[in-house]
MARLOKOL-543213 format. One record per residue: x, y, z of N, C-alpha, C in turn. Coordinates in steps of 0.05 Angstrom, whole numbers, padded with zeros to 5 digits, always signed. Example, Ala and Ser with C-alpha at 12.3 -4.5 7.8 and 13.67 -1.06 7.14 Angstrom:
+00264-00114+00156+00246-00090+00156+00264-00066+00156/+00257-00045+00142+00273-00021+00143+00258+00001+00157/
END
This chain:
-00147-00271+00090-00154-00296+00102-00171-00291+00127/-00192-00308+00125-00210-00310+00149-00205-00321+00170/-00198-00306+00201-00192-00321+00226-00216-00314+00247/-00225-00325+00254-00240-00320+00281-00227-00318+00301/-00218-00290+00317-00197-00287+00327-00214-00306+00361/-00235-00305+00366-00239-00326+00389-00227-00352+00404/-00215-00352+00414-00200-00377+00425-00227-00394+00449/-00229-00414+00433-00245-00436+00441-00231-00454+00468/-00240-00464+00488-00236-00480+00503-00239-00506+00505/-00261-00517+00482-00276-00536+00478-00278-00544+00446/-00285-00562+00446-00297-00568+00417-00312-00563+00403/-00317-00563+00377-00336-00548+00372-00361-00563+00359/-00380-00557+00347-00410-00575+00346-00393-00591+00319/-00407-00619+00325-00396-00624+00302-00405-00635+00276/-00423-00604+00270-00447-00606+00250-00415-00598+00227/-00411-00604+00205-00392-00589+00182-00367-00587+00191/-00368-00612+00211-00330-00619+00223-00319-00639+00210/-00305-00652+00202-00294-00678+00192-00294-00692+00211/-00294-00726+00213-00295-00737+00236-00264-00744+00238/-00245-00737+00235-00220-00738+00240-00210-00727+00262/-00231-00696+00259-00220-00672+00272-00233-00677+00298/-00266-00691+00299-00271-00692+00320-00260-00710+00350/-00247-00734+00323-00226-00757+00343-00213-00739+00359/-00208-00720+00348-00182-00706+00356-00186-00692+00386/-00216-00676+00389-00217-00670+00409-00228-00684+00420/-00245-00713+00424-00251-00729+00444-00227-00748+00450/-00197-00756+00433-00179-00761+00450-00169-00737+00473/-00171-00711+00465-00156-00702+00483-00175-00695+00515/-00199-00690+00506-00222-00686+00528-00222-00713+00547/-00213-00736+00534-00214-00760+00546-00205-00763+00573/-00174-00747+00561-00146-00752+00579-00142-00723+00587/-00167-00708+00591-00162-00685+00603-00137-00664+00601/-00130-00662+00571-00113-00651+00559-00120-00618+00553/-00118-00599+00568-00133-00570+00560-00113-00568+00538/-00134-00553+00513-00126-00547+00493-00134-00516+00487/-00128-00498+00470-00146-00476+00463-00143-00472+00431/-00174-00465+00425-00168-00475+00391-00177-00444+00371/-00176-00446+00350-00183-00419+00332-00182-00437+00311/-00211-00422+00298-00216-00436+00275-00207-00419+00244/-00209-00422+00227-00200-00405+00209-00210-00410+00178/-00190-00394+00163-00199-00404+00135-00173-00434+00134/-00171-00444+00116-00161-00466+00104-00125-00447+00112/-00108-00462+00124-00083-00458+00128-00062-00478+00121/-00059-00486+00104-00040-00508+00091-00017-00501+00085/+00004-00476+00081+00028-00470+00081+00029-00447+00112/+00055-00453+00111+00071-00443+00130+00070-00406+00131/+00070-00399+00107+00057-00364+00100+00030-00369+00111/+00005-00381+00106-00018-00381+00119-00010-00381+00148/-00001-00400+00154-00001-00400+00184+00012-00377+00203/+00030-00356+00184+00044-00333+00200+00013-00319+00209/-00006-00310+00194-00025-00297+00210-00038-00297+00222/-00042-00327+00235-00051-00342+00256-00027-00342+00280/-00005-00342+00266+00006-00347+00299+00011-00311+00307/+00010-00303+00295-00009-00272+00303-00019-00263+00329/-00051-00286+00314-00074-00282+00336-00067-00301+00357/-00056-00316+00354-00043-00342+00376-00029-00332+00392/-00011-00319+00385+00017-00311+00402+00030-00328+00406/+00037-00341+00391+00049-00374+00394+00058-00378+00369/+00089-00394+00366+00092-00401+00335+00082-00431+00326/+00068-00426+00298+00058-00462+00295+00090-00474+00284/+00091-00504+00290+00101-00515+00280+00101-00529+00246/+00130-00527+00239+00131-00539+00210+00126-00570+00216/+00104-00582+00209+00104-00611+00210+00113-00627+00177/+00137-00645+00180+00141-00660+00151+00138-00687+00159/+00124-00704+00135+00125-00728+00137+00134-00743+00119/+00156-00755+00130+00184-00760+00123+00182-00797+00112/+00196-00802+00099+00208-00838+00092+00235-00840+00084/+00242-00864+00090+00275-00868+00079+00262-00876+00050/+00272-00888+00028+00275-00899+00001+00254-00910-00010/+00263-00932+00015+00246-00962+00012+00224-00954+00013/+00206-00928+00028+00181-00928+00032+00175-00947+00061/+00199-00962+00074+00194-00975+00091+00196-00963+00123/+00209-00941+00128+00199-00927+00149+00193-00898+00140/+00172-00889+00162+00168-00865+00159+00176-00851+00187/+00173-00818+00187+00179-00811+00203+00160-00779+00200/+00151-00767+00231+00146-00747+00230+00164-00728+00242/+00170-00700+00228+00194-00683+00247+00168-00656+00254/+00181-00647+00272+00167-00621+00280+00183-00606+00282/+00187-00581+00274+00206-00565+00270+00198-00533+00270/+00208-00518+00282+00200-00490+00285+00198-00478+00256/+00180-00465+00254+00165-00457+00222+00189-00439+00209/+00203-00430+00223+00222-00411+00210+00245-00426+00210/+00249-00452+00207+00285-00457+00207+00280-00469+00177/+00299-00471+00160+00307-00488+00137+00307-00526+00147/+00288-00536+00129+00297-00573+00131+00322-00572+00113/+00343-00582+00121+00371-00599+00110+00366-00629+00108/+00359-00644+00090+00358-00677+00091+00377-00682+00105/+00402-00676+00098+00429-00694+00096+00436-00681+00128/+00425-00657+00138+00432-00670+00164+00417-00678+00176/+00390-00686+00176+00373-00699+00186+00382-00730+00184/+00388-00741+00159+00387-00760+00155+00412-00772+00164/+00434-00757+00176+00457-00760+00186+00452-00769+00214/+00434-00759+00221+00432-00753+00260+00414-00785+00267/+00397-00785+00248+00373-00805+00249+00388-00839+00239/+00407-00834+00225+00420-00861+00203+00403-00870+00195/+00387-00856+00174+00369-00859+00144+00377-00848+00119/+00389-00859+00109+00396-00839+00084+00372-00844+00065/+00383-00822+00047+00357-00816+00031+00329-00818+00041/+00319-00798+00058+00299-00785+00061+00288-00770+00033/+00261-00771+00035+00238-00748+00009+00213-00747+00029/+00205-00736+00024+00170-00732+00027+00158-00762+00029/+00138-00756+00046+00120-00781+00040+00097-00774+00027/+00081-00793+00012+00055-00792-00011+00041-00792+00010/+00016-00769-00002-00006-00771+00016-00015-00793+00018/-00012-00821+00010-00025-00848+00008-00013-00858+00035/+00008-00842+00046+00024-00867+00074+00017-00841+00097/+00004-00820+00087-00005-00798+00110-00029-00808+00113/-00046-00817+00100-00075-00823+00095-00080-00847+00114/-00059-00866+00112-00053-00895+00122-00053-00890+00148/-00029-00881+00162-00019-00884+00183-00021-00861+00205/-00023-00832+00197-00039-00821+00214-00067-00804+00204/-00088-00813+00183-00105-00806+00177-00109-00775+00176/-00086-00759+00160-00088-00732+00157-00076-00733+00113/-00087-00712+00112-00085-00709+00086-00067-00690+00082/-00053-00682+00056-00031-00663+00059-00039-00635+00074/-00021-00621+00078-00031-00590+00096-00038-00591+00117/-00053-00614+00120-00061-00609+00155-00036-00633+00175/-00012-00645+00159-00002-00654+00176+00009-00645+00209/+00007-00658+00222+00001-00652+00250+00013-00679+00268/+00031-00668+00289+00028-00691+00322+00010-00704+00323/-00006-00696+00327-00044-00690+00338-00045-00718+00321/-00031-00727+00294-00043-00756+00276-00032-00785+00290/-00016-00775+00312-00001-00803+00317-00016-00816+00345/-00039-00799+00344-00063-00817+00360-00067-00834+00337/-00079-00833+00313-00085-00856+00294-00067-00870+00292/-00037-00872+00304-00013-00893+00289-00009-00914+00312/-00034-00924+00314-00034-00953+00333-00021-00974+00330/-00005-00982+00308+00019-00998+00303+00048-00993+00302/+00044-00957+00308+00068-00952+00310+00090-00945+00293/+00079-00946+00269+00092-00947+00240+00107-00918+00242/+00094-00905+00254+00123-00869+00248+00135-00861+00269/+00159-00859+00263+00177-00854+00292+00171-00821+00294/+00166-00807+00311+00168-00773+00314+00194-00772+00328/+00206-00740+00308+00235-00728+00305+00226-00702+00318/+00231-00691+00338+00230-00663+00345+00248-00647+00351/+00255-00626+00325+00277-00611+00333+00276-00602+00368/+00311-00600+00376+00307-00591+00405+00299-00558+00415/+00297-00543+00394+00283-00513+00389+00260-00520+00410/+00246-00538+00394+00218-00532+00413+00221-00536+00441/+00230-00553+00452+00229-00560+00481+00229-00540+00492/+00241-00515+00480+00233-00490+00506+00215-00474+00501/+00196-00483+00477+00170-00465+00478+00154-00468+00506/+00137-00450+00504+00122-00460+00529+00086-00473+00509/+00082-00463+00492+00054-00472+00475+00071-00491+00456/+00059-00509+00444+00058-00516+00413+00034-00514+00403/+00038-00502+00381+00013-00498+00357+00010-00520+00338/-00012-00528+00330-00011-00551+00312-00041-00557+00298/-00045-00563+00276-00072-00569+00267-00089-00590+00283/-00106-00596+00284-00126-00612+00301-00132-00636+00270/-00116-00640+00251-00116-00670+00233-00131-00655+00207/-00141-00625+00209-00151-00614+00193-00132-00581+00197/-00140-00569+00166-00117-00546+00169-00143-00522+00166/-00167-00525+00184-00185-00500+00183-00180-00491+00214/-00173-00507+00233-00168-00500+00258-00147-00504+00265/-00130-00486+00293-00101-00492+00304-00113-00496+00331/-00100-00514+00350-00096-00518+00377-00068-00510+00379/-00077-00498+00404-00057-00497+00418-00053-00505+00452/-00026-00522+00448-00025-00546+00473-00004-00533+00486/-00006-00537+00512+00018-00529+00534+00038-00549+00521/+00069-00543+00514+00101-00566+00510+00083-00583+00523/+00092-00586+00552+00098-00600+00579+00068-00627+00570/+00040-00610+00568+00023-00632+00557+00027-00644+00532/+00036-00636+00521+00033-00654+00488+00061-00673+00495/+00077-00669+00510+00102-00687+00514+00096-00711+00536/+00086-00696+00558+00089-00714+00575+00059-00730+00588/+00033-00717+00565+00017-00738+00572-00006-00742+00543/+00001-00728+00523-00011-00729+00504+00006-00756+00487/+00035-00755+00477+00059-00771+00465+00047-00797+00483/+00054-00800+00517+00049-00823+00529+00028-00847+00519/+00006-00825+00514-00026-00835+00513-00029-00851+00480/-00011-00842+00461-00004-00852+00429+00007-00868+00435/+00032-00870+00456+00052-00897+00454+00069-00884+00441/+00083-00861+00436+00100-00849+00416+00119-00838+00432/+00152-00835+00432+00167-00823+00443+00190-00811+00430/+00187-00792+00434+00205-00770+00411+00232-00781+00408/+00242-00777+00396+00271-00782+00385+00281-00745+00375/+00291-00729+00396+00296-00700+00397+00328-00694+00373/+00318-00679+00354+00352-00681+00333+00348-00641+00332/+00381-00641+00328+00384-00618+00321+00389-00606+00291/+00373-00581+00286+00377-00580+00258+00377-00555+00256/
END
């Protein structure tokens, strides 16, 4: 797998970027969010991503995008890449039963990322608010989170403390912290 081990400060040209990705770094440049990014080959499973967080020094997060039954709420969890998802205790902590996956058709919708590159980073697109974010309490003591930029060829990496307390603000989004 191809990594450009360079850690970027900035964005990058955005000749052969998706315009998803670029939202991504003019929300955060906006709100003066320092980020540092590496671009790579295509990273869509969690084995891809061990060799990046390598060059990172940082672990990426497992992002799932979650629904009860009905298809009538969704939910994003973030979860440290190495723990096991349990539904049933998720869905215990949260009072949702029956949790599955969500179709790329309600990832596509509501935070404009396609499967693999799910990401935090999408709930800038969820301006109505439609997905509640679940963050295991593991992370809170990272000091980085790693995460795709809405596409899975690049990782950012955000200070905790920013992506919680002024990146989340700036979405309108406020964690709901479960243990798993």
């Amino acid at each position: 797998m191809y990594i450009d081990t360079q850690l970027y400060t900035h964005a990058p040209a955005p000749e052969g970027r998706e315009e998803r990705e670029m939202r991504v770094y003019q929300f955060l440049d906006a709100r003066s969010i320092p980020y540092r990014r590496l671009d790579h080959e295509t990273a869509d499973t969690m084995e891809k991503c061990a060799e990046i967080e390598k060059v990172l020094g940082a672990p990426i997060c497992k992002n799932l995008f979650l629904c009860n039954r009905q298809q009538t709420k969704f939910y994003l969890l973030c979860m440290p890449g190495d723990k096991p998802f349990k539904t049933k205790d998720l869905s215990a902590q949260i009072g949702s039963a029956r949790l599955s996956f969500a179709g790329a058709e309600h990832m596509l919708k509501y935070l404009d990322i396609k499967p693999g590159a799910v990401s935090v980073l999408g709930l800038m697109n969820d301006t109505d608010h439609q997905v509640k974010l679940l963050i295991d309490e593991d992370l809170k003591g990272e000091v980085d989170f790693a995460c795709h930029p809405c596409v899975c060829t690049s990782t950012l990496l955000i200070r905790t403390e920013d992506l919680l307390h002024r990146f989340l603000p700036a979405t309108g989004h406020e964690p709901q912290y479960v243990k798993l």
